[in-house]
N, C-alpha and C positions, 0 to 999 in steps of 0.2 A: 962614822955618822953618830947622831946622840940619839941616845934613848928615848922611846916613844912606844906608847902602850895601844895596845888593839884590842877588839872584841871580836870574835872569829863569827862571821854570819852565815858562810858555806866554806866548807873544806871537802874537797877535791882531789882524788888520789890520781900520777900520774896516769896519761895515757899511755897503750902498750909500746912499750918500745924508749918513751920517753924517760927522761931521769928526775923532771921536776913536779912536783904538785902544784896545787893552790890555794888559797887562803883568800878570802875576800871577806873585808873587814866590814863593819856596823855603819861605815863613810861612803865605801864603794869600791874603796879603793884594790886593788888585786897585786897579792905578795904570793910570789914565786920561792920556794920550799924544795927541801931537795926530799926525795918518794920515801926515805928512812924515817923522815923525824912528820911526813902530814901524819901519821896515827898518833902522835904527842895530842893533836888540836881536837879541840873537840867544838862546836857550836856552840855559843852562847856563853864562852867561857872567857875570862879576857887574858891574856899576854901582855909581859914587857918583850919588847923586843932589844935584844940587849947592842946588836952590831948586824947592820944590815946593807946592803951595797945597793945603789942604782946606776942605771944607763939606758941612755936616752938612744930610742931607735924609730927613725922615719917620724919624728915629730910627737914621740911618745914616751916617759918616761916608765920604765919597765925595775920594780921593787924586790928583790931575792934575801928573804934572811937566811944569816948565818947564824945569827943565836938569839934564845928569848929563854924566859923564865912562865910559868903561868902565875898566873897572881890568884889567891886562893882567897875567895871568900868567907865568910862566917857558915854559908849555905856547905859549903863544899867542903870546908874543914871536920868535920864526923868523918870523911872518905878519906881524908890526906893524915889523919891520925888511927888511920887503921880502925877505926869503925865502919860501920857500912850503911847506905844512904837509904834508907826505908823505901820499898815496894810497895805499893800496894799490888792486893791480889791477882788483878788482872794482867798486870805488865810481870809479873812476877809466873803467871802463867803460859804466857806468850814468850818468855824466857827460854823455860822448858819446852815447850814445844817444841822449839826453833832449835834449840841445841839438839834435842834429841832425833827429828827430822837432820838438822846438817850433818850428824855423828852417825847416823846409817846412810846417808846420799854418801857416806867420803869412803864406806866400809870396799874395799878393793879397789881404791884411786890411790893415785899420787899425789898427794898435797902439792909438791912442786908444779904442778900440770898448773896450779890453779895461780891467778893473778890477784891479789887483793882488793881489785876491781871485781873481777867476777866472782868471789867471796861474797862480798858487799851487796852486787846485785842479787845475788840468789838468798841471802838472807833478808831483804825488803820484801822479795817475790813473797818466801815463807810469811814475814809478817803480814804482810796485806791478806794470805790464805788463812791464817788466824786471824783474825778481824774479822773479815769475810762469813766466817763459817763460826767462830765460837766467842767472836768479838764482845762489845758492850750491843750492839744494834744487828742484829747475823743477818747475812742476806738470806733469804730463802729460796732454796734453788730444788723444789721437786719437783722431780720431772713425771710428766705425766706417762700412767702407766710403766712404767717401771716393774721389770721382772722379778724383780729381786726384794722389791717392797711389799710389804703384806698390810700398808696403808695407803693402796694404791687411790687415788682421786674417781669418781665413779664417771664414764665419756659418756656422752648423751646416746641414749637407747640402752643400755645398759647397766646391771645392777652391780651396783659398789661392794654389796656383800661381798666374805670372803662364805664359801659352803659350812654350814652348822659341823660337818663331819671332817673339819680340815685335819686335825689332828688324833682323828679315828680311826686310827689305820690298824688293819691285824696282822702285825708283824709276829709271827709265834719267838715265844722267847722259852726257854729251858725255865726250866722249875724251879732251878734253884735261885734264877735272878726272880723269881717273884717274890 
């Protein structure tokens, strides 16, 4: 077949047990990928497709590439020349987060156990929990009364204060820590 260049709109890693991905182009169109090479694509990035096969099943033509190159832009050339693509602070924080949460969830597993689907999934969960919590916009999630908070919300009939003598306590301590 001849060359024909794409723009990746969603990429899709196989499902369990399957051997193929997917790739669905800027058109609509849906190209079948074998599960090694869907972590090459990335969204929003475009591809030549260099040699790719079809076949027509129950009235539908069905698209599988075997080979592509990505096509590098002016944007994305700093990254493909071994510089790096500027951060800003907040995505650059959510980085770390995320790694450093996945890098104790993995401390006594098997990396093999895991599928590169449920990688994938648990690192959106992370991100949305970033967001969520120390985002640009954070939800706010205090819960009333709360044991453990010492700026608990005050319930009707009842005083908000915490006691003037919270931190008065007379624990004796040896003389020499005085």
């Amino acid at each position: 077949m001849s060359e024909i260049t794409i723009t990746a709109a969603t990429v899709r890693h196989a499902e369990a047990g399957k051997q193929y991905g997917s790739i669905k182009d800027t058109t609509g169109k849906w190209w079948g990928i074998a599960e090694a090479e869907v972590r090459n694509f990335v969204e929003g990035r475009s591809y030549r497709i260099t040699n790719y096969t079809t076949r027509d099943y129950n009235g539908k033509t069905y698209y599988t590439i075997k080979s592509f190159q990505e096509l590098v832009n002016t944007a994305q050339s700093a990254s493909q020349q071994g510089g790096s693509m500027p951060l800003n602070d907040q995505q650059r924080r959510m980085d770390i987060f995320c790694a450093g949460a996945f890098n104790n969830m993995m401390q006594g597993q098997d990396p093999r156990d895991w599928t590169m689907m449920d990688i994938t999934d648990f690192l959106q969960k992370l991100k949305g929990a970033w967001m969520a919590v120390f985002g640009p916009n954070p939800v706010p999630r205090v819960k009333q009364n709360d044991p453990i908070s010492t700026t608990q919300r005050p319930v009707d009939g009842q005083s908000g204060s915490l006691p003037s003598n919270d931190m008065n306590d007379d624990i004796p301590f040896s003389p020499e820590f005085r």
